[in-house]
N, C-alpha and C positions, 0 to 999 in steps of 0.2 A: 504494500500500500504506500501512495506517496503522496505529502500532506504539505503543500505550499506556507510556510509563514513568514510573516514580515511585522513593521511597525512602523506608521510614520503617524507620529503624533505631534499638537501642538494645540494647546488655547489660546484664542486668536481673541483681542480685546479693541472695538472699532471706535472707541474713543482715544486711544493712544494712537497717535499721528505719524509714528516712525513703522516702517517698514520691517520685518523680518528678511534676514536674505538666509543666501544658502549656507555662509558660513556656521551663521547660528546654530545650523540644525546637525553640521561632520556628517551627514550620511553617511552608510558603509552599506555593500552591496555586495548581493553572493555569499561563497563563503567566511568574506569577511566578515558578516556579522555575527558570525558564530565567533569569531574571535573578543567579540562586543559584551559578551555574555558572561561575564565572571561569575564565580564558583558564588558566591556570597551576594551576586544581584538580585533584585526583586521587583524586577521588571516584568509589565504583566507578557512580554514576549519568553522569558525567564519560564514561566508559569506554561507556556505554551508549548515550547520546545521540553519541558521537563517531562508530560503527559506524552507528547507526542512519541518520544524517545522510547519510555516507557511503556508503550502499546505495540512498539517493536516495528512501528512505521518508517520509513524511509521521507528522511526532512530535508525540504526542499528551501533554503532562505533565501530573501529577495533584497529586502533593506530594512536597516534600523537606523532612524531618525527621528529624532526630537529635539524641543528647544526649552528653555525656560518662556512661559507667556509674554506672549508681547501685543503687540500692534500685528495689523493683518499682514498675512505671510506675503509676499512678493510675488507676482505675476509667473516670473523671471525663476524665482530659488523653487516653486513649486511644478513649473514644465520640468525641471533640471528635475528634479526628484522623482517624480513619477515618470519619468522617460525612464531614467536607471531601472526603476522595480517593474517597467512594462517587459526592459530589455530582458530582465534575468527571468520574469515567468513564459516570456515568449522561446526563452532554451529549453523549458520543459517541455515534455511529454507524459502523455498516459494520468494527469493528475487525477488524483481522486476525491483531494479535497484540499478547500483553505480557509487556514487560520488567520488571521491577522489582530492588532491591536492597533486601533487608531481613537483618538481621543473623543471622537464629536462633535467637536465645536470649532476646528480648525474651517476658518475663513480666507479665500484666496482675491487678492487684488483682483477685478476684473472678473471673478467665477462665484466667489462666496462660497459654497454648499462643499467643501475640498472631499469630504467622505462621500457623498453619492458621485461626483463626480469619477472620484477612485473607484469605487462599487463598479458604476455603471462599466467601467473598462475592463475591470476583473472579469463583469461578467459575460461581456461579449468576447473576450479569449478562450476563458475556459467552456463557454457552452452552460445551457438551462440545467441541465442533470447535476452538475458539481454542486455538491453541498459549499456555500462560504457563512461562515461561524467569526464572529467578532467579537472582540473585548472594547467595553468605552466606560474612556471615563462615569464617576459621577454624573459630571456638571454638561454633558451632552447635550444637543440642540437634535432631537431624531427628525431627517423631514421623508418628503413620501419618496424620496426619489431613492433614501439608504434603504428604506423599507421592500422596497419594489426589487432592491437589487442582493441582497442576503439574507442567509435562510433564518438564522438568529442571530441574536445580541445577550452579551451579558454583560452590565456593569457593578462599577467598584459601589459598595454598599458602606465605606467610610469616610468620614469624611471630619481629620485630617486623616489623607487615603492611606492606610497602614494595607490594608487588603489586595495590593495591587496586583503580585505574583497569584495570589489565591483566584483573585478573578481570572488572570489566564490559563491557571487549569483548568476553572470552570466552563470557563468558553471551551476550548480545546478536550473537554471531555464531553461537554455535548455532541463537536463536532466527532468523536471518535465512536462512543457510543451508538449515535447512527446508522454510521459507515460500518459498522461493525454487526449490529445487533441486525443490520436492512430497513430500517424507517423511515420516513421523511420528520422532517422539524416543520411546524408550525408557529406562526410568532404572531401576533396583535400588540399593535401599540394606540394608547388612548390619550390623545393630547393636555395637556394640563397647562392653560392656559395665564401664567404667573413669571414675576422675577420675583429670587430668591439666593440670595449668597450666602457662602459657606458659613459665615459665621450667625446665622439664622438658620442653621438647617445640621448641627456636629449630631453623628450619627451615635453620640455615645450619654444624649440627652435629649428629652422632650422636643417634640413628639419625634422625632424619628427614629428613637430608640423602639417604640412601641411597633413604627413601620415596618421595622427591619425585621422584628419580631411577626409581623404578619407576613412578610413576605417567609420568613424561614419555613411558617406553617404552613401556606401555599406550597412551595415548593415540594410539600412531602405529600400533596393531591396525588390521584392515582390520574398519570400519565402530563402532570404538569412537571416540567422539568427545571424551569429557571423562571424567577420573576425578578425583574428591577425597578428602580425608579428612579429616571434620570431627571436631574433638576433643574436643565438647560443650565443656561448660562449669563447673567445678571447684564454685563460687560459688553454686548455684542447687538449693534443695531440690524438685527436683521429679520425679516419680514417671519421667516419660519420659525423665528427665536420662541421655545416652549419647554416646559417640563413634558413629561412621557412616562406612562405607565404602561411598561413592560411583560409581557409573557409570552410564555415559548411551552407549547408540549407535544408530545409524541402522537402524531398523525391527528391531530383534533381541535383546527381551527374555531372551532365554533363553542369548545371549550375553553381559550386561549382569548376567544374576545370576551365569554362571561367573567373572567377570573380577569381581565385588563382594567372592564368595567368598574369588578368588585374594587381592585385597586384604586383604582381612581377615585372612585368614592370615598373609599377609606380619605384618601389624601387629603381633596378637596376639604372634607368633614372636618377636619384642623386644621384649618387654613391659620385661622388666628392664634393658635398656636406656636406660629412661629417667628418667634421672634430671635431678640440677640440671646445666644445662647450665654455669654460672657459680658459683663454688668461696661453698659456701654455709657459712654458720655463725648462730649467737645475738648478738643486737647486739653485745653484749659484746665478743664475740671478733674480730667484723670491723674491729671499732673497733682492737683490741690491734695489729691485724694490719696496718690503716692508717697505725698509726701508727709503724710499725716501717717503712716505706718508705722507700726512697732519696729518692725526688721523688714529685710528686705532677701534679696533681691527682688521690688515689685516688676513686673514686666506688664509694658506698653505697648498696644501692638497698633504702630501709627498704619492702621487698615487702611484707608484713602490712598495710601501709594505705595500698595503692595505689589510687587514684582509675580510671586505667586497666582496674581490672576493679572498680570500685563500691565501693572501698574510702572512708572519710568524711573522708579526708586531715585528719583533726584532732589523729591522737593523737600527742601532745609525751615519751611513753615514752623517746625514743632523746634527745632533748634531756636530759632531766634528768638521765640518765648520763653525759651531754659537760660538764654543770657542774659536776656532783659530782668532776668529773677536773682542773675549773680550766683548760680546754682553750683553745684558740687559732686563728687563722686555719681555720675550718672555717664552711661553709656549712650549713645548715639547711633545707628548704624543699620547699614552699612548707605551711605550714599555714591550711586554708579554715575563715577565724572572722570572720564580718561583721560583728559585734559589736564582735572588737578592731580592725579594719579601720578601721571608722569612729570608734571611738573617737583611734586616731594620726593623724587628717587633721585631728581638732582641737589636734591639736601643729605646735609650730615644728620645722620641720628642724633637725636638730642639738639640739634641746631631749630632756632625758633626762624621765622621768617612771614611776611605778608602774602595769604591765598584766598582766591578768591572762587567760589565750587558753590554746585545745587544750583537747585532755581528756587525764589518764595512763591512759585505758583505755577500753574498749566500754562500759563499763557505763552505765545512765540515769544522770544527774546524779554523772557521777564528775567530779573536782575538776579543774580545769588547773592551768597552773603561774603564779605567781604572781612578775613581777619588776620591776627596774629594767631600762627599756628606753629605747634612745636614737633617735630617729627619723633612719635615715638618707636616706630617699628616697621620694618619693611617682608614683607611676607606672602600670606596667603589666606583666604577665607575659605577653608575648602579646599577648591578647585582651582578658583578666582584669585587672581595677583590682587594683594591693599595692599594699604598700607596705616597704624592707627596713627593721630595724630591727637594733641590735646590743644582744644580753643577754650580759654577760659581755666574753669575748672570741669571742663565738659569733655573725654573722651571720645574721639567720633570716628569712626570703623569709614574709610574712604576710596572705593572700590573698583579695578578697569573695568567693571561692567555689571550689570546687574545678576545677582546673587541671589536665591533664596535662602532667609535665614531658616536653618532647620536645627540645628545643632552647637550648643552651647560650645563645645569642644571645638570647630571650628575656631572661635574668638581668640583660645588659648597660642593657634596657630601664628598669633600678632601680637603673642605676649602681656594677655588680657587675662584678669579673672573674674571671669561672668558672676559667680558665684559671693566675690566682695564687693559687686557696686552697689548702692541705695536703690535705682533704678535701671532696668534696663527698657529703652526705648528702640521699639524694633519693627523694620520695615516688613509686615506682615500683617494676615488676615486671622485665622484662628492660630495660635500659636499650637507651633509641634509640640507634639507629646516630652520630648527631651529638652524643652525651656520650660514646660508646666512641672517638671522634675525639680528643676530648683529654682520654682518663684514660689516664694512667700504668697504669694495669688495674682492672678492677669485681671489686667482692666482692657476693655476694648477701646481705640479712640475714634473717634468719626472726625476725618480728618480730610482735608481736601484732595486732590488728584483725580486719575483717570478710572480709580477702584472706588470711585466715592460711594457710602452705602445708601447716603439719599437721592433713590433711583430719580426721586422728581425734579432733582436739579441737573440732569443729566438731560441732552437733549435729542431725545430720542425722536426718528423722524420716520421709522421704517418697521419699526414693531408695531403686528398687528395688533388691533384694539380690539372689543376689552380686553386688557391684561391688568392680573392683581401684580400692586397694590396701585399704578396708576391707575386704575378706575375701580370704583368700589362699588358696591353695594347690585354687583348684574348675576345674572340666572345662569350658573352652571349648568351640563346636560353633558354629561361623558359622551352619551350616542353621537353628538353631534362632533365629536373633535377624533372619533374612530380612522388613522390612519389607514390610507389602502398597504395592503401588503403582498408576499410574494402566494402565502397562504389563499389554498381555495375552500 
């Protein structure tokens, strides 16, 4: 048996104004993406290939690409990507089936819809009979065109996404399962018409803890095989931008639309449930509130220009309210400025000097802040070359590019200890599990940028209306939002 898989993911956010190119994404192609695959990954291609291997199939890989979120992918980086993964499954023969992990909400300069447009190619190579099984994010946007073109979907059910490998066994045992047992997949998806962001939606509290929980019970239905519920995508002006209620089961469409239904219902039914999962305020106030701790390290998480959903991790807004205070032992970080980046590598360690990095706002050529800065350390966050420097009495992590903060342990790498500041203020949305390790407790901040969480100051010009919470108080109907599918 021989089982196509790949990955080309990315959450694409169409209020950040800079382009994604190819760089961003290192493709690799063929057998080099088996080289991609480290022993200790937990990439839901990771999850794919481990099953597949496992079932004693012969794996066929195409490409693994992804980026940190950004601004919509390039016209340009995404023909260059999908030409590569057309070329390497046009060397195949005889397939019997494909897996892939693509994220959902990947939006292309000039195309938008990046996953049907992929689908639709996939499936005019391999032919109507090839089973294609996918893993997606979360935070997916499903339109009819992914639907029309693959046999199922399974998404990640946490969210911060800890399950990601587990989801591509998932998928990839569905896909196996099939192929294997002789059955076809059926799938139904039921539109769910709402913006919702992660930090209203942690799957490890109200209400989605309860969801997760009905979805576990569904799935042990006799011939329902997987249910998800993706929660689109908050960030993304696009006409098909929606949540989706998820099901997939063995040979029994009409099964698959009453359990999508159910779903959907379920959802809809605590809508006002969801709120900020993490006790949210305006910088201002989180800060008051920081500061009034017994001990610390309290952690910030400046949401508004979060890199993690496409945010430009540049804007220094929450800094210049920490100096105007004369402030102290508090972290900053990380701001992606390659400009000032490379300007402190031509300082001595410990030398102070005037730099000027960030923007105080979205706007084109708004101004940053301008200061006496002392170079403390030349390194790495992660992956990512900083370097930290101290303005004030304020530590601030200053980065060649934008970073998601996941891991306290990172900071160390700059000769930082997460663990002695009073505060740490951090360019992110629900903070990782391993910053909730050692904060004294998180406050969320509603803070300006291109991840801003009050969707109504965002100007949306392309999402269908009604959408909750821009429009309140209108008449749900699951029947009427029943996407077409491949299913008869």
């Amino acid at each position: 048996m021989r089982i196509v898989i790949g990955s080309l993911s990315h959450e694409s956010n169409s209020f950040n104004p800079k382009y994604m190119s190819l760089e961003d994404f290192s493709p690799a192609y063929g057998n080099d993406v088996l080289s991609r695959l480290r022993e200790d990954g937990r990439s839901p291609l990771h999850g794919i290939y481990k099953v597949i291997q496992s079932c004693g199939a012969e794996v066929l890989p195409t490409i693994f690409a992804r980026a940190t979120p950004g601004g919509l992918v390039s016209f340009e980086a995404y023909q260059t990507m999908k030409e590569g993964f057309l070329a390497e499954l046009s060397k195949t023969e005889q397939i019997d089936g494909v897996c892939l992990h693509l994220h959902g909400s990947m939006v292309v300069e000039n195309i938008g819809d990046a996953e049907g447009d992929l689908l639709t190619e996939v499936r005019a190579m391999v032919g109507d009979g090839v089973p294609i099984v996918t893993s997606l994010d979360m935070h997916a946007t499903i339109t009819e065109r992914m639907m029309e073109k693959a046999d199922a979907f399974a998404g990640f059910r946490t969210a911060p996404h800890v399950d990601t490998m587990e989801t591509g066994e998932r998928a990839a045992q569905l896909l196996m399962d099939a192929l294997t047992k002789g059955y076809k997949l059926s799938m139904c998806g039921v539109g769910l018409p709402l913006l919702v962001s992660g930090e209203q939606s942690e799957s490890a509290k109200p209400p989605m803890v309860s969801l997760i929980r009905k979805m576990e019970a569904m799935d042990k239905l006799p011939n329902v095989l997987s249910s998800s519920l993706l929660l689109g995508f908050p960030w993304v002006d696009v006409r098909y931008n929606q949540g989706t209620a998820l099901v997939v089961t063995k040979e029994n469409p009409r099964l698959a639309q009453a359990e999508a239904l159910r779903l959907a219902e379920e959802f809809w039914s605590k809508l006002d449930q969801f709120k900020f999962t993490t006790a949210a305020y305006p910088f201002a106030e989180s800060l008051a509130m920081a500061l009034n701790a017994k001990r610390g390290p309290v952690c910030i998480a400046d949401c508004g220009d979060n890199p993690g959903a496409g945010g430009s991790q540049n804007i220094v807004y929450p800094l210049q309210i920490m100096l105007q205070q004369n402030l102290r032992n508090i972290l900053f970080g990380a701001i992606a400025d390659e400009t000032a980046y490379e300007y402190c590598l031509t300082q001595k360690i410990g030398s102070s000097f005037e730099l000027t990095f960030g923007k105080l706002n979205i706007e084109a050529g708004a101004p940053g802040i301008t200061a006496v800065a002392r170079l403390k350390h030349i390194g790495n966050l992660g992956k990512t070359p900083a370097v930290a420097i101290q303005v004030a009495g304020i530590d601030v992590v200053v980065s060649k590019d934008r970073v998601m903060m996941l891991d306290p342990k990172d900071l160390e790498q700059l000769g930082l200890r997460p663990k002695e500041y009073r505060i740490l203020v951090l360019k992110s949305g629900y903070l990782d599990p391993k910053y909730e390790a050692i904060a004294s407790y998180g406050l969320l901040a509603l803070t300006p940028g291109f991840t801003n969480q009050d969707f109504a100051a965002l100007n949306y010009k392309h999402i269908k209306r009604p959408t909750h919470p821009l429009d309140q108080g209108f008449t749900y109907d699951p029947h009427e939002y029943i996407l077409p599918s491949r299913s008869k």
